[in-house]
C-alpha positions, -999 to +999 in steps of 0.1 A: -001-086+127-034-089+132-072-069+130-082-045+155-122-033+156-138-013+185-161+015+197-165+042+217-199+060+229-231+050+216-263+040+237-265+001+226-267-025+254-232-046+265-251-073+250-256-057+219-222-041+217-206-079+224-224-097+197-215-068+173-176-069+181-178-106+179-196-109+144-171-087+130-140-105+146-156-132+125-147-112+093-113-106+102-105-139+112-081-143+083-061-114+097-059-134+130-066-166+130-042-176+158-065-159+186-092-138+192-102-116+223-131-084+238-127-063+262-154-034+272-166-017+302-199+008+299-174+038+281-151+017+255-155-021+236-120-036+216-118-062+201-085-081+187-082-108+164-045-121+169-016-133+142+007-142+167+044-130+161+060-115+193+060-133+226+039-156+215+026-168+251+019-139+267+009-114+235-029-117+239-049-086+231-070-067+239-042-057+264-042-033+296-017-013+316-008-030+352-034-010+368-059-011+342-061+025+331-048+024+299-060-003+275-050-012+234-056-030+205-028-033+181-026-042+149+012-039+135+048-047+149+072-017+165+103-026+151+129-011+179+106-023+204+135-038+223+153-004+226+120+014+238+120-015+264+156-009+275+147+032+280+113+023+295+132-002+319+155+022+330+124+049+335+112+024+358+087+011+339+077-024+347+073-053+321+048-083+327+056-098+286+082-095+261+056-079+242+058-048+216+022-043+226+033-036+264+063-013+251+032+011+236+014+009+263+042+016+292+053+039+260+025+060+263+024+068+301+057+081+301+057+098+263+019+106+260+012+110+222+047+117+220+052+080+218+049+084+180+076+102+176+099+070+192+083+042+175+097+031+142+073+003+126+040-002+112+010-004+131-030+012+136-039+011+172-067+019+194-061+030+229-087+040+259-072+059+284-093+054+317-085+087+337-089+109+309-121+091+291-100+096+260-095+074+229-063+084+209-056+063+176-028+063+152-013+049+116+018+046+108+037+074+091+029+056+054+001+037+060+012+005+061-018-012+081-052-001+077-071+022+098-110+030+089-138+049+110-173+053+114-187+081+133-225+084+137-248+098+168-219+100+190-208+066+185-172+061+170-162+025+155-131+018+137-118-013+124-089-025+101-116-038+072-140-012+064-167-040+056-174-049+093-192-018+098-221-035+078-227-053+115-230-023+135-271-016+140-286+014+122-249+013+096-265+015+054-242+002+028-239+027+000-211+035-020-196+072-022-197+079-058-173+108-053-145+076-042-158+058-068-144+084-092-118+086-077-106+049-082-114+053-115-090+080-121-060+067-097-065+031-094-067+037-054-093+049-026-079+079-016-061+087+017-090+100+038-120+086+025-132+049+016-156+035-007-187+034+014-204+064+023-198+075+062-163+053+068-132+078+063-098+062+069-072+076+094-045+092+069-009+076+071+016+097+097-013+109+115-032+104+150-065+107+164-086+118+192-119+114+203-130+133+240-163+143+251-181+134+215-153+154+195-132+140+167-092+158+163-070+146+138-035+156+142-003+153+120+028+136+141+049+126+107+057+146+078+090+140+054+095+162+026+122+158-002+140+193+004+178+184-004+187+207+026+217+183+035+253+189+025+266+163+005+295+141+018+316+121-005+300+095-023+315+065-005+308+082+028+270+086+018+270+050+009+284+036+039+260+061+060+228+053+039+242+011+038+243+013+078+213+025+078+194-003+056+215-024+081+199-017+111+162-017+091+170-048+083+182-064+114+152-047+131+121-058+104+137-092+113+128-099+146+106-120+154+094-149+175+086-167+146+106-178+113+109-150+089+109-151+051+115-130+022+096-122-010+121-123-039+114-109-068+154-113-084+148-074-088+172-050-068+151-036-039+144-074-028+178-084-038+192-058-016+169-072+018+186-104+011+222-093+010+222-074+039+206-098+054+230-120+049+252-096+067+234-090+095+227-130+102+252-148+082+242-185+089+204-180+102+175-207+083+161-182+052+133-186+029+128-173+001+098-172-024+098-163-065+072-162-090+077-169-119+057-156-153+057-174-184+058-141-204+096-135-201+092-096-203+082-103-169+101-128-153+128-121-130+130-160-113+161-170-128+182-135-110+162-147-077+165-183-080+208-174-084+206-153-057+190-179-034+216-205-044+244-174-039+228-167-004+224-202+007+181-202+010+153-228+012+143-214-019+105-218-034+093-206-067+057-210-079+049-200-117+018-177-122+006-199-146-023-175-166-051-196-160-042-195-124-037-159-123-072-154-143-088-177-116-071-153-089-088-126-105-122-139-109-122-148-071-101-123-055-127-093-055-148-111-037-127-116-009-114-074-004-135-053+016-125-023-012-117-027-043-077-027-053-069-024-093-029-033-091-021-061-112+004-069-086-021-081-065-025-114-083+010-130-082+015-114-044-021-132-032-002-169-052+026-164-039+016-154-001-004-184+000+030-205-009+045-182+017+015-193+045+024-228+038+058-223+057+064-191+074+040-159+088+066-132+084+082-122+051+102-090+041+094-072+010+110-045-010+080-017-008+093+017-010+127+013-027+113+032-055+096+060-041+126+070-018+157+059-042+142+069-070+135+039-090+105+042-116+113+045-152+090+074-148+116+096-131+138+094-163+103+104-181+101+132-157+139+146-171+131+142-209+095+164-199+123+190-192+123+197-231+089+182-241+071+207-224+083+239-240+068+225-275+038+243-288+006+226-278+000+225-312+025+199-320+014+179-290-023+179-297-018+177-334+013+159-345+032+138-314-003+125-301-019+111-331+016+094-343+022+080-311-015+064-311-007+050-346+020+023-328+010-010-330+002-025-294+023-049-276+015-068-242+050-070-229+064-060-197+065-016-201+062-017-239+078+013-256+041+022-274+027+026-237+057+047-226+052+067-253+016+069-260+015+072-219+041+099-223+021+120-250-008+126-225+006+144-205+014+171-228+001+199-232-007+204-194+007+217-158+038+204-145+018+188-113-004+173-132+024+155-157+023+123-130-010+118-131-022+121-171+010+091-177-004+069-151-038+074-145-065+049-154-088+074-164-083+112-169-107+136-155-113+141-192-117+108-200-139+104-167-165+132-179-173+110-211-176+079-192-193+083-162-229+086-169-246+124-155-229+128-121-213+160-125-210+161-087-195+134-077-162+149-094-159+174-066-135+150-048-114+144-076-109+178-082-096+181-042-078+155-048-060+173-079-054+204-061-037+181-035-009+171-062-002+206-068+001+214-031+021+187-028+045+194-057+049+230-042+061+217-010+088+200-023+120+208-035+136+191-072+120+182-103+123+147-091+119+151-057+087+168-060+076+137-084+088+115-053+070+132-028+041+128-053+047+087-048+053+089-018+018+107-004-002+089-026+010+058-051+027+040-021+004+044+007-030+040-010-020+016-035+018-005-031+007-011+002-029-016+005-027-041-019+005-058-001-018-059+033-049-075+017-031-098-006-007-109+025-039-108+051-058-130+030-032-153+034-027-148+075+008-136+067+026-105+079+049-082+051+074-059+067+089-032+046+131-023+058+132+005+029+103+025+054+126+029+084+116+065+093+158+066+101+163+061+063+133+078+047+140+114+069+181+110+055+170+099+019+144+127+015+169+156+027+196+143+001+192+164-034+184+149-067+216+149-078+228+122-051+196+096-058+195+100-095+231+105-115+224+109-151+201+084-164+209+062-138+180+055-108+185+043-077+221+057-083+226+052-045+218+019-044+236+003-073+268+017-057+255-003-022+248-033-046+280-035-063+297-045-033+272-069-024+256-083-052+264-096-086+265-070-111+236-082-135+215-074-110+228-045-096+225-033-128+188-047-134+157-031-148+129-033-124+100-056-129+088-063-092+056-085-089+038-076-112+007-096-140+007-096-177-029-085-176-031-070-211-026-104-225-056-116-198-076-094-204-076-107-242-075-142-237-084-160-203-107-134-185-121-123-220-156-138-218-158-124-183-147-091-194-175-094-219-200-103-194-192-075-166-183-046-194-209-061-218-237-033-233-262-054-215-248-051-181-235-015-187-270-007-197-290-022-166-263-008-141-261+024-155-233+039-139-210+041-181-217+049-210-215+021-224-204+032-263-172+045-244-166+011-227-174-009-256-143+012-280-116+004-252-127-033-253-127-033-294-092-012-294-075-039-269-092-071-284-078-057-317-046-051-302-049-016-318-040+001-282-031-015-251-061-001-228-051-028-199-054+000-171-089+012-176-103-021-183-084-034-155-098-008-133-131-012-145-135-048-146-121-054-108-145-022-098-179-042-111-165-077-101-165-067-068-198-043-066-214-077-083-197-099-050-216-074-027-248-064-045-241-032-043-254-005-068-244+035-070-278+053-063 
């Protein structure tokens, strides 16, 4: 794991182009911290800040072919890296490390781009190719490590953190307003664009090339929930789908370096362990917990049993709410975007415990989006018979009662399931998703957001996208999981698992995004991944064999802050101060009347408005941390 910048083209001077690649290693230090490296001739300049992981000697980067013709930098770790070596070997390919970065390389003269379509991992790379004068770039089919861009007067720079392009000469800071919107309304940047003006991010599961001063982007990845597949018996598509997590699982583990495990006590996590435990029986494991004091969201007694049951080093740290309100006071600061998942609090404490140790740890990312395992796909079945009511009676009658429910700040209160589940009716079945989890809806946007009718254009693209999306897949749930799965986990489970783990110098791998396992889930039908009410129906019939049945049975939680009750008590006076009339009024980017009723309603604990104050208050803590104004 580690931070890649470079550039291609331009007419700066080496020396210019050195200093610039070396002032913004400087800002991804944390990323790598172990070592750092440049290399350029007159056509290309990488550089490579290094978290060392694999082949620990010989793994320096920037890194060349044998004859120097082809040269990376990698940011990432190629899980069957050791099979590609095997198949390269016998190609006659020769091997100078025991590095995955040399596996790529010796990868791509024999495959070409069709390396991508062999390499199971996360990763963003840059590569020059010498005898072609070509640069071709890639992400990783969901976006697990960061890829941004910058092209301007025939130069192209990219980088993992879209705030070292403030060092390249001639580059102006300005926010896009259009992605400003747009985090407003889904609590994420979107896939393509970033929130600076001129820096566009590579999309997950696609590549990139740039000949001869032109730009192609190209789509190598695409998964779709159709339920094309014939169904087996159940225990044969358990055993299929638990070999499968097997070999995730034994692959995300390698490494030259201990390895970890963030565990939540929930059942995605829980699973990683178990099978883990399979796979390497007796091996040293830790394990890390957070604990909350609100018990609607603890789950560190089911981890701190499993631990015990599993035979760990186990280490739980409780997210104690000062400490998480001091996270959050600091933490926007330290982001090159801004990220407005709670989550990202407890997973920045308890990486940090995790840095102490160990600089690998496995997570449970993606369970939910493939196996179906968000409360919201039981919402999405009783919509089945919501949606045929008047829109009368929603407008009218089950709207206004649900808003008469007196608040709670637990854990998924039943007033914000329903009063979350009321918006969305009436309205378009693609749309459903976004009025129950949206921070802001575009409705709710045009009355805060003071006279920029134009910077909506983007949201409205983005909107469009969600139908497109919905069309192209197949199943009432599965087109709500394709929904997650294109947008939720990509731009915002795992951007904010990179920055809160890269803070921290520590790498998160993620077994349930084995491209194996998410092609096989996403052709299975609805009926095999959600039985009845039940989600993750798959695997709670794997965990009853390997786990013990409270948790198998479980309600999901995950990592996750109690930031309603935060918001009210502990970060209240800064709330005040950033959200304040005063402020609102000198920025003048919200109304400030609008703002000012949210606050009342959730200090009053007459509505739970957590998510658009959230939103907005980690939005102006970090334009405050960077000066930075919307013209």
């Amino acid at each position: 794991m580690c931070g890649i910048v470079g550039q291609v083209g331009g007419d700066d001077p080496p020396a210019l182009v050195k200093a610039t690649l070396s002032s913004q290693l400087a800002l991804l230090h944390h990323r790598g911290p172990d070592d750092s490296g440049v290399m350029m001739d007159p056509r290309f300049a990488f550089g490579h800040a290094r978290l060392a992981i694999i082949d620990l000697e010989f793994g320096q980067q920037p890194f060349a072919s044998g004859d120097g013709n082809v040269v990376i930098t990698f940011n990432g770790e190629i899980y069957n890296y050791l099979e590609l070596r095997e198949e390269l070997l016998r190609a006659g390919h020769a091997f100078r490390t025991h590095s995955d970065t040399e596996v790529l390389v010796n990868g791509y003269l024999e495959w070409g781009h069709d390396i991508l379509r062999k390499v199971d991992g996360m990763f963003a790379f840059a590569l020059y190719d010498r005898r072609s004068q070509a640069l071709f770039c890639a992400r990783d089919p969901y976006g697990q490590k960061p890829f941004f861009y910058h092209l301007e007067r025939g130069r192209f720079a990219f980088s993992s953190e879209c705030r070292t392009f403030e060092r390249l000469p001639s580059f102006r800071s300005e926010i896009d307003q259009a992605s400003l919107i747009d985090f407003l309304a889904f609590e994420s940047l979107p896939f393509d664009r970033s929130i600076y003006r001129g820096i566009q991010k590579l999309p997950p599961g696609y590549s990139l090339s740039f000949v001869n001063g032109e730009l192609e982007l190209s789509r190598y990845f695409e998964s779709v929930p159709r339920g094309t597949s014939g169904l087996a018996s159940a225990s044969e598509l358990d055993s299929e789908i638990h070999a499968l997590l097997r070999q995730s699982i034994e692959r995300t583990f390698r490494a030259d370096v201990p390895v970890g495990l963030l565990l939540s006590g929930g059942l995605d996590s829980s699973m990683v362990l178990a099978i883990l435990r399979e796979v390497h029986p007796a091996v040293p494991l830790r394990t890390f917990t957070i604990r909350n004091v609100d018990p609607s969201f603890d789950e560190s007694a089911a981890g701190a049993a499993l631990a015990k049951r599993f035979q760990t080093t186990h280490t739980e740290i409780t997210a104690e709410p000062s400490a998480l309100a001091d996270i959050a006071s600091r933490l926007p600061a330290l982001l090159d975007e801004p990220q407005a998942d709670p989550g990202l609090l407890p997973k920045y404490m308890i990486c940090g415990e995790v840095a102490r140790t160990t600089k690998v740890a496995l997570t449970g990312d993606g369970g939910d989006e493939f196996f179906y395992g968000y409360s919201i796909f039981r919402a999405q079945r009783a919509a089945r018979f919501a949606k045929y009511l008047p829109g009368f009676m929603h407008r009218h009658v089950i709207r206004p009662l649900a808003k008469k429910l007196p608040a709670t700040d637990g854990y998924m209160g039943l007033d914000l399931k329903l009063k979350q589940f009321a918006k969305a009716f009436p309205g378009p079945d693609h749309l459903r998703n976004f009025y129950w989890t949206c921070a802001f809806s575009d409705h709710e946007l045009a009355a805060l957001v003071c006279d920029r009718e134009g910077d909506f254009d983007d949201m409205t693209r983005q909107l469009a996208m969600q139908r497109t999306r919905w069309q192209e897949a197949e199943g009432a749930l599965g087109r709500l999981a394709y929904l997650y799965q294109q947008q939720f986990l990509p731009d915002y489970v795992l951007a904010n698992s990179d920055r809160a783990s890269m803070l921290n110098s520590v790498e998160l791998r993620t077994p349930f995004l084995a491209v194996d396992l998410v092609q096989r889930l996403n052709a299975l039908p609805d009926s095999a991944k959600m039985r009845g009410g039940q989600t993750k129906s798959i695997l709670r019939r794997i965990a009853a064999r390997v786990l013990p049945p409270g948790i198998a049975r479980g309600r999901k939680i995950g990592f996750t802050a109690p930031v309603a009750s935060l918001l009210r008590n502990e970060l209240k006076e800064e709330v005040l101060e950033f959200l304040g009339a005063s402020y609102l009024r000198r920025q003048g980017l919200f109304r400030e009347e609008r703002v000012s009723r949210l606050l009342t309603e959730h200090f009053t604990q007459q509505h739970n408005h957590y998510k658009p104050i959230w939103a907005l208050f980690m939005l102006q803590k970090w334009l405050h941390s960077r000066n930075l104004q919307c013209a």
